[in-house]
C-alpha positions as CSV (number, residue, x, y, z in Angstrom):
1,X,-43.6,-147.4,49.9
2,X,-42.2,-146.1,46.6
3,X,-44.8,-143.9,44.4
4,X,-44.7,-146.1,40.9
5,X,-42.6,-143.9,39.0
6,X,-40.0,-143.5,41.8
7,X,-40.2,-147.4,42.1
8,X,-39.0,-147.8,38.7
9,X,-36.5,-145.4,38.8
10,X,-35.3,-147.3,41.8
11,X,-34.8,-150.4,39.8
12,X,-33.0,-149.0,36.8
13,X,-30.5,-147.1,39.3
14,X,-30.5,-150.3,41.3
15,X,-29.9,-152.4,37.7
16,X,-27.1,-149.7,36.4
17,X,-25.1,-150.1,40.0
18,X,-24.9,-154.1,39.1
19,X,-23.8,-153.4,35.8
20,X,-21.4,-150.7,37.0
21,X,-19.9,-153.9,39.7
22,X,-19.5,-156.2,36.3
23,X,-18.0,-152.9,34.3
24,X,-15.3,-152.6,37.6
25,X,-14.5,-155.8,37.9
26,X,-13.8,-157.3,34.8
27,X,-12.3,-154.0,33.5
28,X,-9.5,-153.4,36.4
29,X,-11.8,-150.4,37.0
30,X,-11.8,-149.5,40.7
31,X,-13.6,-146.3,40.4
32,X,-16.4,-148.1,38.7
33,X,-15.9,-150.5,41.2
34,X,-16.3,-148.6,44.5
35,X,-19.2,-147.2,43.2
36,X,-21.2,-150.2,43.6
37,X,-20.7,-150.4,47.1
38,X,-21.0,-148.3,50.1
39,X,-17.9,-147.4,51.7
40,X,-19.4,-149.3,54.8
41,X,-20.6,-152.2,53.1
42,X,-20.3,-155.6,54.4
43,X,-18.9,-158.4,51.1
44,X,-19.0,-162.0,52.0
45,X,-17.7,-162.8,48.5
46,X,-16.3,-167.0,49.4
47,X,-12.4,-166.0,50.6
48,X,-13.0,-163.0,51.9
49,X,-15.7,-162.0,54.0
50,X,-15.6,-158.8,55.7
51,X,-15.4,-155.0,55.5
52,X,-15.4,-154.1,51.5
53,X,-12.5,-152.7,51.7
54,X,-11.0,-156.2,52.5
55,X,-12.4,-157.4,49.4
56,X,-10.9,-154.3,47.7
57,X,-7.8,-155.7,48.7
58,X,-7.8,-158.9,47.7
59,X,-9.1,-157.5,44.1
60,X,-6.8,-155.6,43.4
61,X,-4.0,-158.5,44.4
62,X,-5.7,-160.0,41.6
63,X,-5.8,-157.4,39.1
64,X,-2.1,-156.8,39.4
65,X,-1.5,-160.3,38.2
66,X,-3.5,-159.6,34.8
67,X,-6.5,-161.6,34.8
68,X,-9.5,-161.7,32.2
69,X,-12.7,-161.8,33.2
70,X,-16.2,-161.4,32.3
71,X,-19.3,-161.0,34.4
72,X,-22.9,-161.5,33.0
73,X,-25.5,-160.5,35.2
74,X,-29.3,-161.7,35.1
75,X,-32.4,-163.0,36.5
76,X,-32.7,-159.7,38.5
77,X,-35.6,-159.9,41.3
78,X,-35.8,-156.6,43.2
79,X,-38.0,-156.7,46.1
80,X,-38.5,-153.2,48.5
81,X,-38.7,-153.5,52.4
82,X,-39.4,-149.9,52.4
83,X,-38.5,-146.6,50.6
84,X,-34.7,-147.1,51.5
85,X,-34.0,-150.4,51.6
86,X,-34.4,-153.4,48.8
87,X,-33.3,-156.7,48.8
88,X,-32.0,-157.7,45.3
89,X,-31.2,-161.2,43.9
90,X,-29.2,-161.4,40.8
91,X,-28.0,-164.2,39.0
92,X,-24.7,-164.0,37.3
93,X,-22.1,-166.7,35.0
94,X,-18.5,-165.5,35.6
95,X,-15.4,-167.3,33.4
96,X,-12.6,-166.2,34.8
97,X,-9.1,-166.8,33.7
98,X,-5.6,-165.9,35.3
99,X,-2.9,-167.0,37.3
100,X,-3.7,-167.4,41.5
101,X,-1.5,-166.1,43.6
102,X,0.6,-169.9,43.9
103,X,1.2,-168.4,40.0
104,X,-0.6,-171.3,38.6
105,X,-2.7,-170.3,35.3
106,X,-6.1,-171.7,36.0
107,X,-9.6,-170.9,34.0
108,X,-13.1,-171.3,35.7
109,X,-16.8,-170.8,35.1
110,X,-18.8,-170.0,38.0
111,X,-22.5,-169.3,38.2
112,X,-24.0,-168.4,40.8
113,X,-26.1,-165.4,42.8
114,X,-25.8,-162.1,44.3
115,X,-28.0,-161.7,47.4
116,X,-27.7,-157.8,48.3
117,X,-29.2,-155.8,50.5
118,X,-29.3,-152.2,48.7
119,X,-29.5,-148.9,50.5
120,X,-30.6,-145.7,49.2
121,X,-28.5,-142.7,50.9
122,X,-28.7,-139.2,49.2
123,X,-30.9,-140.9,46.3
124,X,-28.1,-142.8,45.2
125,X,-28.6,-146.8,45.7
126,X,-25.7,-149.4,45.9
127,X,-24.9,-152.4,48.0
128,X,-24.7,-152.0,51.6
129,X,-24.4,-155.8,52.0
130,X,-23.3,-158.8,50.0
131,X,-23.0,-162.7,49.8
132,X,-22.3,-164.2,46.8
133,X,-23.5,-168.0,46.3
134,X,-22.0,-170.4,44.4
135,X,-24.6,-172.7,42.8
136,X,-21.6,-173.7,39.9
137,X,-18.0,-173.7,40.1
138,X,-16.8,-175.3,37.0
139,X,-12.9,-175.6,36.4
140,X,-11.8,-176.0,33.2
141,X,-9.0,-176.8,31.0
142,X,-6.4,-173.7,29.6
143,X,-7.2,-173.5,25.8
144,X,-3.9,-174.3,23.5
145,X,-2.4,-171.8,21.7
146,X,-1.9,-168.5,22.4
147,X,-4.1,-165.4,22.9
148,X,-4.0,-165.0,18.8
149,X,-4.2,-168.8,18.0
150,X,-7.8,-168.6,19.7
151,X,-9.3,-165.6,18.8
152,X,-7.6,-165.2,15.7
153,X,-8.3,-162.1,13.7
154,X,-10.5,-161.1,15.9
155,X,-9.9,-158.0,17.6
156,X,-9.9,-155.9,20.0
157,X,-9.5,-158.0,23.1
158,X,-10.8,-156.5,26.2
159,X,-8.4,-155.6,29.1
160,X,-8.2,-153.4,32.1
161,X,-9.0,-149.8,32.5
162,X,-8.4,-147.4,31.3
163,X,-7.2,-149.2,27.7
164,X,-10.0,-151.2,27.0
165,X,-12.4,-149.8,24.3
166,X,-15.3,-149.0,26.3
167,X,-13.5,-146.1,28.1
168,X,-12.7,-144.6,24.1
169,X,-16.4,-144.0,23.9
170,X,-17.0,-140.6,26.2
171,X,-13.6,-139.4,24.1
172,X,-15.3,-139.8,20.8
173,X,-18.1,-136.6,19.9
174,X,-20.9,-138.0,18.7
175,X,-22.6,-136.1,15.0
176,X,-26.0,-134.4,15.2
């Protein structure tokens, strides 16, 4: 098994590549995205279930037809079957908002888990496997009013890569 320092070094980078999956995919932010998976990885994500690259797919279908989302992920629980290999349960709350591909605007809230398998190749971990359960699906009425009418003065919205503000930050030096 892991030595205690390497174990918690393990969970960060294991932590970071769940964050980087909820940076990707509510950002439009494929690079970010891919590097949560392994190119082999298996996704059973609800209408897709496959190769990750099918999932990939159907993402990006998604992202062309300018969705918001936002992804929180939680309630982490890492356990290691050996020095390789965890298996990682993750709770996450999604509200997604955007038009399907019947081009019907629809808003949901969906909570639910991650149940991963995580490999470590090359000291680098990320998900080898994936289903997601849904323990919530919650569809909800479109707000009235626009965009501005709702969040009023407050600003900036978050959108896709690379335009959102979180990308502005490795552009902006940083005083001593």
């Amino acid at each position: 098994m892991l030595a205690p320092l390497e174990e918690l070094q393990a969970r960060e980078a294991i932590r970071d590549c769940l964050y980087r999956y909820a940076r990707g995919i509510d950002r439009a932010d494929e690079a970010a995205l891919r590097s949560s998976y392994w190119e082999d990885a298996e996704d059973c994500h609800g209408a897709t279930s496959g190769p990750v690259a099918v999932f990939y797919e159907r993402v990006r279908e998604a992202w062309a037809r300018g969705p918001r989302n936002i992804h929180h992920i939680n309630n982490i629980l890492i356990s290691f079957r050996c020095d390789g290999e965890a298996e990682v349960e993750s709770y996450f709350l999604a509200l997604q908002r955007g038009s399907g591909p019947d081009g019907v605007e629809r808003q949901v809230m969906l909570s639910g888990r991650y149940c991963d398998l995580f490999q470590r190749r090359g000291g680098e971990w990320r998900v080898a496997r994936r289903t997601v359960v849904y323990d919530w699906v919650d569809p909800q009425p479109l707000p009235e009013g626009s965009e501005a009418d709702r969040f009023g003065p407050r600003t900036p919205i978050g959108s896709a890569f690379p335009d959102d503000p979180v990308y502005a930050l490795a552009d902006i030096a940083l005083a001593p």
